[in-house]
N, C-alpha and C positions, 0 to 999 in steps of 0.2 A: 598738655601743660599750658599755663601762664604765662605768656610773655609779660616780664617786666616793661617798663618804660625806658631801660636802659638799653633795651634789645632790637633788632633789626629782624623780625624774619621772614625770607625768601625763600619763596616754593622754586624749585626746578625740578624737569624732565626728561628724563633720558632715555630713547629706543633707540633697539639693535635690529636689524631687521637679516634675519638671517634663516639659509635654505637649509631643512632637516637635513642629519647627516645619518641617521639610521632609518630601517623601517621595520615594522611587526608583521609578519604574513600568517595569517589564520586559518588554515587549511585542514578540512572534517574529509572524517573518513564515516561512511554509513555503510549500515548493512540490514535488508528489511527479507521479513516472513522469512529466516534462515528456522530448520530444521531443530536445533539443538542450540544450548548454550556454549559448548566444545567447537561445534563449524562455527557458531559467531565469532568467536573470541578469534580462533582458525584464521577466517578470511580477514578481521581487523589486524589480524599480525603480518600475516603474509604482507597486507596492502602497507600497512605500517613500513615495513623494512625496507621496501620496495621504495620509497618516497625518503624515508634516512638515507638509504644508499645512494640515489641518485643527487638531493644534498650536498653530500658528503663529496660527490664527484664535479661539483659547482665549486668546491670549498668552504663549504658551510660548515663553521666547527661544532662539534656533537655539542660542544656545553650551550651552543645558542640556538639547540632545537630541544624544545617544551614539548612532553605529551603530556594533556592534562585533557579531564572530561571524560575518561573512559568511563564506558557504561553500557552493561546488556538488560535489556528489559523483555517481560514476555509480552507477545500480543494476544489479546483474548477474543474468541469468540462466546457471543452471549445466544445464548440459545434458554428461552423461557425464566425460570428462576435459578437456571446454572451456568456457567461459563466453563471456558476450558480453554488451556490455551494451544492456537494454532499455529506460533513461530516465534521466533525471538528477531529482535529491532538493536543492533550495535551500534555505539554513534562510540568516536574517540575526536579531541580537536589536536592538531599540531599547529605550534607556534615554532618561528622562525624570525630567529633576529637575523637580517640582513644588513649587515655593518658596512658594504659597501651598495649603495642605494640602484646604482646601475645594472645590478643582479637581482631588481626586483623582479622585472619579465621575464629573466630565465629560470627563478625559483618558479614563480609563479606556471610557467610550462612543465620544469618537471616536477611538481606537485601534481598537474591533474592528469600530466602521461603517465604518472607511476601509480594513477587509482583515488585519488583526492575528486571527491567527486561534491565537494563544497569549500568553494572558495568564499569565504566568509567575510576579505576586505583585507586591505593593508593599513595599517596606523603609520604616518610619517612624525617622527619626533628629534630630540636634540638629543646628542648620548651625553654631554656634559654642559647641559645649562647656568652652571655655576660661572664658569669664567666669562659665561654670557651676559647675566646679571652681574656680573663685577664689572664690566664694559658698560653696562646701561649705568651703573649705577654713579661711576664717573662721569659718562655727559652729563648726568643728571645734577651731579656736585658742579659741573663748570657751568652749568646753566643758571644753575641758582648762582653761583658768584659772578654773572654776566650782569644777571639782573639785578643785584645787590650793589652792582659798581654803578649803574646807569643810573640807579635809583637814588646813590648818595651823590651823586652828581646832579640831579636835578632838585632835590630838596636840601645840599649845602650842607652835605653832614658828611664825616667823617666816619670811617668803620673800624673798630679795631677787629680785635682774634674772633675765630668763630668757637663759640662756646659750648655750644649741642647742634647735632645733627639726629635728625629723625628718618629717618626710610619708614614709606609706607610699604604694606607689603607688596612684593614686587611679583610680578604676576608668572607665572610659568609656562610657558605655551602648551593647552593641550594637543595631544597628536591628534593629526588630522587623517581623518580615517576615507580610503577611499573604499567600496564595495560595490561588487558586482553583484550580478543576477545569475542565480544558477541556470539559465537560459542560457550564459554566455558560455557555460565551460566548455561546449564544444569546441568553442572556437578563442579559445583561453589564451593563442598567441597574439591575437588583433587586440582584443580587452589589453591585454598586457601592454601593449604598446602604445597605449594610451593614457599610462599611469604617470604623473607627474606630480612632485614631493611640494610644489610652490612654496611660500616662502611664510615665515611666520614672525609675529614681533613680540622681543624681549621690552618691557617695562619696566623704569623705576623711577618711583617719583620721591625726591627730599627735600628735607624744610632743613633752611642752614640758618641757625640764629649767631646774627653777629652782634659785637659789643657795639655802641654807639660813642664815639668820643664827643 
């Protein structure tokens, strides 16, 4: 929009700099050249329950473990102009929200003792960025009225009310994803203990247009 001649308007900025309080663990279950489509499904369930149940005895409540991904495919051998197939490939993913962040290394253990034989990465993120962004978004109004005051103190002008404020859009922290190498799962306790959520920054930038008296 237009600033009038009548108007005053200062940009301010305001970041929140704060440590994830959730994280996302993505733990695959595979199963390769099995027999039949009944043993895949078979050992992805067994290994499934296996890895819920242990969970479950972390504290991990059922509503914040995801199975999603499930899928049996066949493998074929090509022999000339036919094929046939010689086993079946099961992959399923579980997700687990870990709401308290210092049970990522114990998920992470009993995820691949109970059969999780692809640790796919943990996502660290905010569970309620809102009251984050209403914090940025306050420095961000005192800043611009810092610099609105300094500024009619040096050019001799007077401010009245502030008449519109603008927010740009204010940014969201994407989670930050850490992953491992499926080399590491053997040793999935050391990997684990090496996970660290660091820290991320909330944004918001405003234009506060003031009256000019």
């Amino acid at each position: 929009s237009t600033t009038r001649s009548s108007e005053l308007a200062v940009v301010g900025e305001g970041k929140i700099e704060v440590t994830p309080d959730v994280a996302f663990v993505d733990a695959g279950i595979t199963v390769n050249n099995v027999a039949t489509v009944d043993e895949a499904q078979k050992l992805i369930d067994q290994t499934n329950q296996k890895i819920l149940q242990a969970l479950r005895k972390l504290g991990i409540d059922k509503g914040d473990i995801k199975t999603t991904n499930y899928s049996i495919n066949p493998n074929y051998s090509f022999e000339g102009d036919t094929n046939r197939i010689v086993g079946y490939n099961g992959n399923v993913t579980i997700t687990i929200k870990v709401r308290n962040i210092r049970n990522v290394s114990s998920v992470l253990e009993a995820a691949a003792a109970s059969g999780a034989n692809q640790i796919q990465g943990v996502r660290y993120s905010i569970d309620n960025p809102q009251s984050l962004r209403e914090q940025a978004r306050n420095k961000a109004i005192q800043n611009a009225k810092d610099q609105a005051n300094q500024l009619a103190k040096s050019l001799g002008i007077r401010l009245g009310r502030v008449v519109n404020i603008v927010e740009s859009s204010p940014n969201q922290p994407a989670p930050f994803t850490q992953r491992f190498q499926e080399s590491a799962l053997g040793g999935i306790g050391g990997a684990a203990g090496e996970v660290e959520p660091g820290t991320q920054t909330v944004t918001s930038v405003v234009t506060l247009y003031f009256e000019k008296r």
